[in-house]
Backbone as ProteinMPNN parsed JSONL, in Angstrom:
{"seq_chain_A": "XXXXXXXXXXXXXXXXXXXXXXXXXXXXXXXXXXXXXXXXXXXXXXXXXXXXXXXXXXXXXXXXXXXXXXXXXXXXXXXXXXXXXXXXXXXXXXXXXXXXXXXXXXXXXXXXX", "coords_chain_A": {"N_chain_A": [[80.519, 84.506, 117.656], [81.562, 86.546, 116.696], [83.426, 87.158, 118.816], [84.925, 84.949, 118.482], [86.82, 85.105, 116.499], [87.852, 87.495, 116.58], [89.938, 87.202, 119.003], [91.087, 84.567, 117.481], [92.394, 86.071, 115.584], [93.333, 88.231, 117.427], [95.653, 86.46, 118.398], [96.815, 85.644, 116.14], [98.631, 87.736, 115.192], [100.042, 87.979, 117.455], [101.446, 85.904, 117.344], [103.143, 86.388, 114.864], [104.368, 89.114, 114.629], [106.345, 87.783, 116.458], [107.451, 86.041, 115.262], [108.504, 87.137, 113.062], [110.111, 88.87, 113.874], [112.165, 86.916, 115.077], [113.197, 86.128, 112.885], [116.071, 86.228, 110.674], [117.364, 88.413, 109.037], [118.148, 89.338, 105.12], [119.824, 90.878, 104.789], [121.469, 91.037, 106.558], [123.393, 89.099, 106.414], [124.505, 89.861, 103.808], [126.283, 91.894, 104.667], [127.954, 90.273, 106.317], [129.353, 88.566, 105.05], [130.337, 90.199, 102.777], [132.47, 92.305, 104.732], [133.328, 90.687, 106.457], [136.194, 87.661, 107.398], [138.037, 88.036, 106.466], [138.186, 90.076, 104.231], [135.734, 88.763, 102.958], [136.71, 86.888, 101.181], [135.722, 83.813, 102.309], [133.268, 83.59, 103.345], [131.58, 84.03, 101.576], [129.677, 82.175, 100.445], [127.86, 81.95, 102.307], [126.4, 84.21, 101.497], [123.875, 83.506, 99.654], [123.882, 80.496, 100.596], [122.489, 78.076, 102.079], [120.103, 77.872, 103.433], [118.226, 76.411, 105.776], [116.463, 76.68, 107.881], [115.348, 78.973, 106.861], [114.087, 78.623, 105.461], [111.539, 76.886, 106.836], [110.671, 79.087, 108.624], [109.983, 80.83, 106.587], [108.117, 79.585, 105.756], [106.03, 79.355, 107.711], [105.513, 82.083, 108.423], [104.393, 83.005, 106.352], [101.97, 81.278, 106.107], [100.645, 82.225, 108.649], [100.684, 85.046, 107.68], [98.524, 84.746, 106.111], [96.545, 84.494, 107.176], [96.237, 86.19, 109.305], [95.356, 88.212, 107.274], [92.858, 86.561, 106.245], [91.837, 86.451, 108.489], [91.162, 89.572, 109.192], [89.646, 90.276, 107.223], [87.588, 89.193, 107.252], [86.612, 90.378, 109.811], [86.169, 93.041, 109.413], [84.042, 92.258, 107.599], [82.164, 91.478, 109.279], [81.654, 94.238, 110.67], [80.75, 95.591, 109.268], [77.821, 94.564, 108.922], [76.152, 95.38, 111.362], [73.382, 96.778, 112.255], [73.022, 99.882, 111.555], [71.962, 103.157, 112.998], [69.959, 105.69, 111.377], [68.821, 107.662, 111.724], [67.882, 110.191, 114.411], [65.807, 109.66, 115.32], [65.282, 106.736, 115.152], [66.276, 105.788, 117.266], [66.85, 104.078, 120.315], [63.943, 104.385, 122.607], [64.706, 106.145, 125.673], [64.738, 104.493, 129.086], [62.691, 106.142, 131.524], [62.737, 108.34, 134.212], [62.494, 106.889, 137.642], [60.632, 109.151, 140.1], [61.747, 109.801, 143.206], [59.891, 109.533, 146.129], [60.896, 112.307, 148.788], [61.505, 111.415, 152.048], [59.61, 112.463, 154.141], [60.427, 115.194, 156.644], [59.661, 115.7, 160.569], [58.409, 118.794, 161.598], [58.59, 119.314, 163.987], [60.92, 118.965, 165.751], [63.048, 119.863, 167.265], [65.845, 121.813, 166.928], [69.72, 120.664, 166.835], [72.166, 121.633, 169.03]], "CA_chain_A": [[81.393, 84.233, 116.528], [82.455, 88.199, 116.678], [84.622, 87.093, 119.819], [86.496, 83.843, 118.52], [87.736, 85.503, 115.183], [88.935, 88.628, 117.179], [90.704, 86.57, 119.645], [92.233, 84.206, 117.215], [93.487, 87.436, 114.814], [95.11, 88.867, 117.981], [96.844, 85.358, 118.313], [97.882, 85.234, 114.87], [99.224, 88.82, 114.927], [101.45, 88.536, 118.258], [102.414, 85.201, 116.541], [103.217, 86.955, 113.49], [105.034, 89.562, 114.808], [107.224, 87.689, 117.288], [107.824, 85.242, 114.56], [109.112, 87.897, 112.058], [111.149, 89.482, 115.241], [113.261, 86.09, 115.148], [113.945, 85.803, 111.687], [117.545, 86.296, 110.548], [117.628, 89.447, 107.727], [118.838, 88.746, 104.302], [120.962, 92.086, 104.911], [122.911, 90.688, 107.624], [124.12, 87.756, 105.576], [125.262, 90.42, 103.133], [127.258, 92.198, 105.47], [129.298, 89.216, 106.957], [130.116, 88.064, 103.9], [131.535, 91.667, 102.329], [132.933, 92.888, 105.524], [134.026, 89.76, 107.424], [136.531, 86.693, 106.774], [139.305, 88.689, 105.399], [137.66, 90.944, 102.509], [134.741, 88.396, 102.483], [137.199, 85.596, 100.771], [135.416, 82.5, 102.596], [131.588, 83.931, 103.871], [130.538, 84.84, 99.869], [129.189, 81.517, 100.187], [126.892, 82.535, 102.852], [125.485, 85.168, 101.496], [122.678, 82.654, 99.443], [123.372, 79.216, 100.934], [121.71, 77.734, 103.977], [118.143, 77.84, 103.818], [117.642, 75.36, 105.967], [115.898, 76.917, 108.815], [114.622, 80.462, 106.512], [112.411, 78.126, 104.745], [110.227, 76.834, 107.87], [110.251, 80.187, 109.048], [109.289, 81.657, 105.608], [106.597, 79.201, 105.33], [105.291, 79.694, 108.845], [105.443, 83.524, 108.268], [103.156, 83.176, 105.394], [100.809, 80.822, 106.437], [100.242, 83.356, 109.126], [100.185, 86.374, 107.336], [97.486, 84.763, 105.092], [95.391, 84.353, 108.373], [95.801, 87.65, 109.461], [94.415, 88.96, 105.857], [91.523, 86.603, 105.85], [90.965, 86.975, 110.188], [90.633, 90.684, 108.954], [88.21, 90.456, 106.551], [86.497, 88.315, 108.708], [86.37, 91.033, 110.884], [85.467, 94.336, 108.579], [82.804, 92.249, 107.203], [81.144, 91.776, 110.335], [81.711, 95.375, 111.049], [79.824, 96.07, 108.145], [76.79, 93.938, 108.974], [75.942, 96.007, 112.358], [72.637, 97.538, 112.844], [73.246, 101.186, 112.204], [70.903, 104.253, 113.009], [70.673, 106.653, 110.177], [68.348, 108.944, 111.77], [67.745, 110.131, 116.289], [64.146, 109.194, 115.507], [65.159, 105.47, 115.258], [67.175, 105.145, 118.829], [65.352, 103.497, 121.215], [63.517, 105.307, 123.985], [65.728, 106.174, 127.114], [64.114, 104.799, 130.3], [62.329, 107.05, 132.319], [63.695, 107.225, 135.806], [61.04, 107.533, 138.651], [61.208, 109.935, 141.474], [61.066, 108.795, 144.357], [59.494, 111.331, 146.96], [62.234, 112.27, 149.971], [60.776, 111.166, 153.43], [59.533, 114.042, 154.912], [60.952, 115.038, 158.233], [59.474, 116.322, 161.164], [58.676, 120.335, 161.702], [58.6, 119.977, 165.412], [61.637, 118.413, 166.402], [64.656, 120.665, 167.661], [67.473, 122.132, 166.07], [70.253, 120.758, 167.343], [73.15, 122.635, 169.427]], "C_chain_A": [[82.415, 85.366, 116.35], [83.839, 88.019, 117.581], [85.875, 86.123, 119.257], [87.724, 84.445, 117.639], [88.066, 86.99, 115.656], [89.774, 88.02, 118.448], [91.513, 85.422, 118.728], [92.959, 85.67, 116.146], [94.152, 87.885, 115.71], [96.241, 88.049, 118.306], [97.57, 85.37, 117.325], [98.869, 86.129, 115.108], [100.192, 88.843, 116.13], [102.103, 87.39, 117.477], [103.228, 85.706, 115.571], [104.246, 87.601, 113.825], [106.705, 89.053, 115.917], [108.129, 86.576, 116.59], [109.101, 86.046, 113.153], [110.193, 88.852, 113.144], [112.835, 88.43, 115.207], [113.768, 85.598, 114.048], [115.37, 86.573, 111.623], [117.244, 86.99, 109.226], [118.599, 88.794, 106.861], [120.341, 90.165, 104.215], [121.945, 91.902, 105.753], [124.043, 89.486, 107.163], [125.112, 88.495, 104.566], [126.275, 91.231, 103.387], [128.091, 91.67, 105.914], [129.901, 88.85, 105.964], [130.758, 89.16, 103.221], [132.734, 92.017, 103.473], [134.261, 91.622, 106.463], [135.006, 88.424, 106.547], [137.725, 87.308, 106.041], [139.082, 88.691, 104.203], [136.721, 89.376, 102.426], [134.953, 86.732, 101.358], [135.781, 84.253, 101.099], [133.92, 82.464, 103.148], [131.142, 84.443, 102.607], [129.334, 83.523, 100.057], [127.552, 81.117, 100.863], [125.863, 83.48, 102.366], [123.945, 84.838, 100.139], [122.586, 81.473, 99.345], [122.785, 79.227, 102.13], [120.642, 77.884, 104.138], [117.793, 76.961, 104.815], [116.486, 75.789, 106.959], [114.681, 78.274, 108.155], [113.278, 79.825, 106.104], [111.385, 77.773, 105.558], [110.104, 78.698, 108.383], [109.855, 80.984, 108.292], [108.014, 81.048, 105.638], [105.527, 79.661, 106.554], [104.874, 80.898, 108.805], [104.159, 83.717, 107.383], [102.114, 82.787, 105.624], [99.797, 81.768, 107.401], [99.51, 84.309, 108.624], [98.85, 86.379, 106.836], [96.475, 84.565, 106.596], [94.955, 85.526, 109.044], [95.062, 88.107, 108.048], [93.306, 88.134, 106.136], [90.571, 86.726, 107.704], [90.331, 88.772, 109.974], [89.882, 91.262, 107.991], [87.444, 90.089, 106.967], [85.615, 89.457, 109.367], [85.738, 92.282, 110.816], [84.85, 93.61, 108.127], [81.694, 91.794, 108.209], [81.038, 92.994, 110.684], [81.209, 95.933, 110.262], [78.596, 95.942, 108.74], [76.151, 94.2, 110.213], [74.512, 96.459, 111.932], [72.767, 99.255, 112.6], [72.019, 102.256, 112.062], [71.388, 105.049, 112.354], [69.924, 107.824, 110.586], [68.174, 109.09, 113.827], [66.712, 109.845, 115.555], [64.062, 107.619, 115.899], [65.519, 104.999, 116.651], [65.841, 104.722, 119.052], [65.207, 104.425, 122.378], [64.319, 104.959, 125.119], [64.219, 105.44, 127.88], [63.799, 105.866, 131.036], [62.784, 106.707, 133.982], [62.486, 107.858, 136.564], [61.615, 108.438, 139.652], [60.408, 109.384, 142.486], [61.007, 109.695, 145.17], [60.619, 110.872, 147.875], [61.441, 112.22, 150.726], [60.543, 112.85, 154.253], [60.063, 113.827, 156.2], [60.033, 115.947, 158.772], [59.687, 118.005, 161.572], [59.635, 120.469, 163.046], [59.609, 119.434, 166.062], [63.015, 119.726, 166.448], [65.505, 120.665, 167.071], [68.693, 121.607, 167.304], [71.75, 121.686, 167.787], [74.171, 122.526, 168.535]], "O_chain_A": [[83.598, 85.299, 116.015], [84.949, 88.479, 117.311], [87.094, 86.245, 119.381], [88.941, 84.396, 117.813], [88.663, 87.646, 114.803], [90.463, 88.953, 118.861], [92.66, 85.231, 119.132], [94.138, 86.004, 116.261], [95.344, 88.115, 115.509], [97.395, 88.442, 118.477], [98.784, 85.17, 117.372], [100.002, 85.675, 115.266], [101.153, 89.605, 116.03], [103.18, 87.63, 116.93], [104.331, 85.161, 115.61], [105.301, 87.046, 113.52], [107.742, 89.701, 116.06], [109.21, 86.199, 117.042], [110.104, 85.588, 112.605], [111.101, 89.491, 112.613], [114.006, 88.807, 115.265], [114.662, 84.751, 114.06], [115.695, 87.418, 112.457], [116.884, 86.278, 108.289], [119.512, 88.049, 107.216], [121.447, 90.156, 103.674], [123.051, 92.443, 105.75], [125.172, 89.198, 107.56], [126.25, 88.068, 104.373], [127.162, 91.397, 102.549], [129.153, 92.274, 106.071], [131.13, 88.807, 106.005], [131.967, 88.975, 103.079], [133.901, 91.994, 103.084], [135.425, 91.716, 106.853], [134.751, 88.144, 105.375], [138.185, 86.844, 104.998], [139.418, 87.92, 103.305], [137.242, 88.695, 101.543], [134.133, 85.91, 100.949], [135.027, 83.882, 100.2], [133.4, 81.373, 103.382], [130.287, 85.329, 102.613], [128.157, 83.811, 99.838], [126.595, 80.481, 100.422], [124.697, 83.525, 102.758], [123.174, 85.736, 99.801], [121.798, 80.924, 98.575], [122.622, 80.115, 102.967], [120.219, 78.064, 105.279], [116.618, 76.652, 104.621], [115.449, 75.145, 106.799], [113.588, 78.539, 108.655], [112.094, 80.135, 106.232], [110.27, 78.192, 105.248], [108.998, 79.229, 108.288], [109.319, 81.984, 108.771], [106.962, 81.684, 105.572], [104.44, 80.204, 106.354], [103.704, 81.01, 109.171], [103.17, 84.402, 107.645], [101.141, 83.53, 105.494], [98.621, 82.037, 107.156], [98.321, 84.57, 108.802], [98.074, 87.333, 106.897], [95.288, 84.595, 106.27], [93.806, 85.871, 109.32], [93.86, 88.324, 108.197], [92.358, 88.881, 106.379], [89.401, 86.944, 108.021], [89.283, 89.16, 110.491], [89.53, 92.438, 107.901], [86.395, 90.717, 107.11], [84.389, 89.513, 109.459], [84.981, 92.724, 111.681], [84.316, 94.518, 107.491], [80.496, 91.77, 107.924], [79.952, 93.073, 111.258], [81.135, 97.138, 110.505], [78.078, 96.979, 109.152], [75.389, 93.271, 110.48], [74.59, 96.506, 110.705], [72.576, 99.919, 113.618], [71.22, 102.194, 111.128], [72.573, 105.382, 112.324], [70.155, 108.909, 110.051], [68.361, 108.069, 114.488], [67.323, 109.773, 114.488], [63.204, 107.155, 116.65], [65.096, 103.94, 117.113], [64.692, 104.783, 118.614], [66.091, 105.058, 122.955], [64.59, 103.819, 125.497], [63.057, 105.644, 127.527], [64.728, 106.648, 131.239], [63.023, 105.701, 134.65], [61.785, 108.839, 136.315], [62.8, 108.491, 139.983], [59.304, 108.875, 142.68], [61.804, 110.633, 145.176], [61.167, 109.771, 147.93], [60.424, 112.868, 150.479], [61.165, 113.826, 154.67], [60.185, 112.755, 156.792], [59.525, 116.833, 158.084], [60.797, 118.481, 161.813], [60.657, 121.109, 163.291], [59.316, 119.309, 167.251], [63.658, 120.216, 165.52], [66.053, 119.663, 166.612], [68.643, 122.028, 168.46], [72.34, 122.339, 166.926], [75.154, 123.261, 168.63]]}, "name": "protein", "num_of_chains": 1, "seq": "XXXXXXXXXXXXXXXXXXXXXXXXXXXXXXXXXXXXXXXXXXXXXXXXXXXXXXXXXXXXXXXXXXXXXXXXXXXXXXXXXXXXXXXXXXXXXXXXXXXXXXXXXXXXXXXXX"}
C-alpha cells in the first residue's frame, strides 16, 4: 500500500509541477497591457478578460494540489506507524557467520622455482 501512494504522489507532483510550468502568469497580462498597444490604449481589456483556458487549468491545478496534500499525509502517517527501536537491546540478533576451516596443504611438497 506504502508503494502505490508513493508512486501515485510522485505522479501527482511531476503533474503538478509541469502543469503550473504551462500556466500563463497573471503578471504577464499586466505588462502587455501597460507597456504594449500604444500606451496600453487597446490590451487594458486583457489584463482581466479571457478566462477561458485559466479556469481548466486553475481547476486542474487544484484538484492536484489537493492530492498532493492528502498523498502526503498519506505518507507521514505511515511513516509514523513503523516499528521503531527505542533501545540496542531490542535489535534483533546479527547472524553468526561460521568459519569454515582452510584446507590444509601439504608440508612435503616443493617450493617452487
Amino acid at each position: 500500500m506504502h508503494t502505490i501512494i508513493l508512486a501515485v504522489h510522485m505522479v501527482v507532483s511531476v503533474l503538478l509541477v509541469g502543469l503550473i510550468l504551462i500556466q500563463h502568469g497573471k503578471g504577464a497580462d499586466a505588462g502587455a497591457a501597460s507597456l504594449g498597444g500604444g500606451g496600453g490604449g487597446g490590451a487594458s481589456s486583457s489584463l482581466f478578460g479571457s478566462q477561458g483556458s485559466a479556469s481548466f487549468l486553475s481547476r486542474t491545478s487544484a484538484i492536484l494540489a489537493i492530492l498532493f496534500f492528502v498523498s502526503s499525509l498519506t505518507l507521514a502517517y505511515f511513516a509514523g506507524k513503523t516499528d521503531r527501536i527505542e533501545s540496542v537491546t531490542e535489535l534483533p540478533a546479527a547472524p553468526t557467520e561460521q568459519v569454515v576451516p582452510k584446507p590444509a596443504t601439504p608440508a612435503d611438497l616443493p617450493e617452487l622455482p
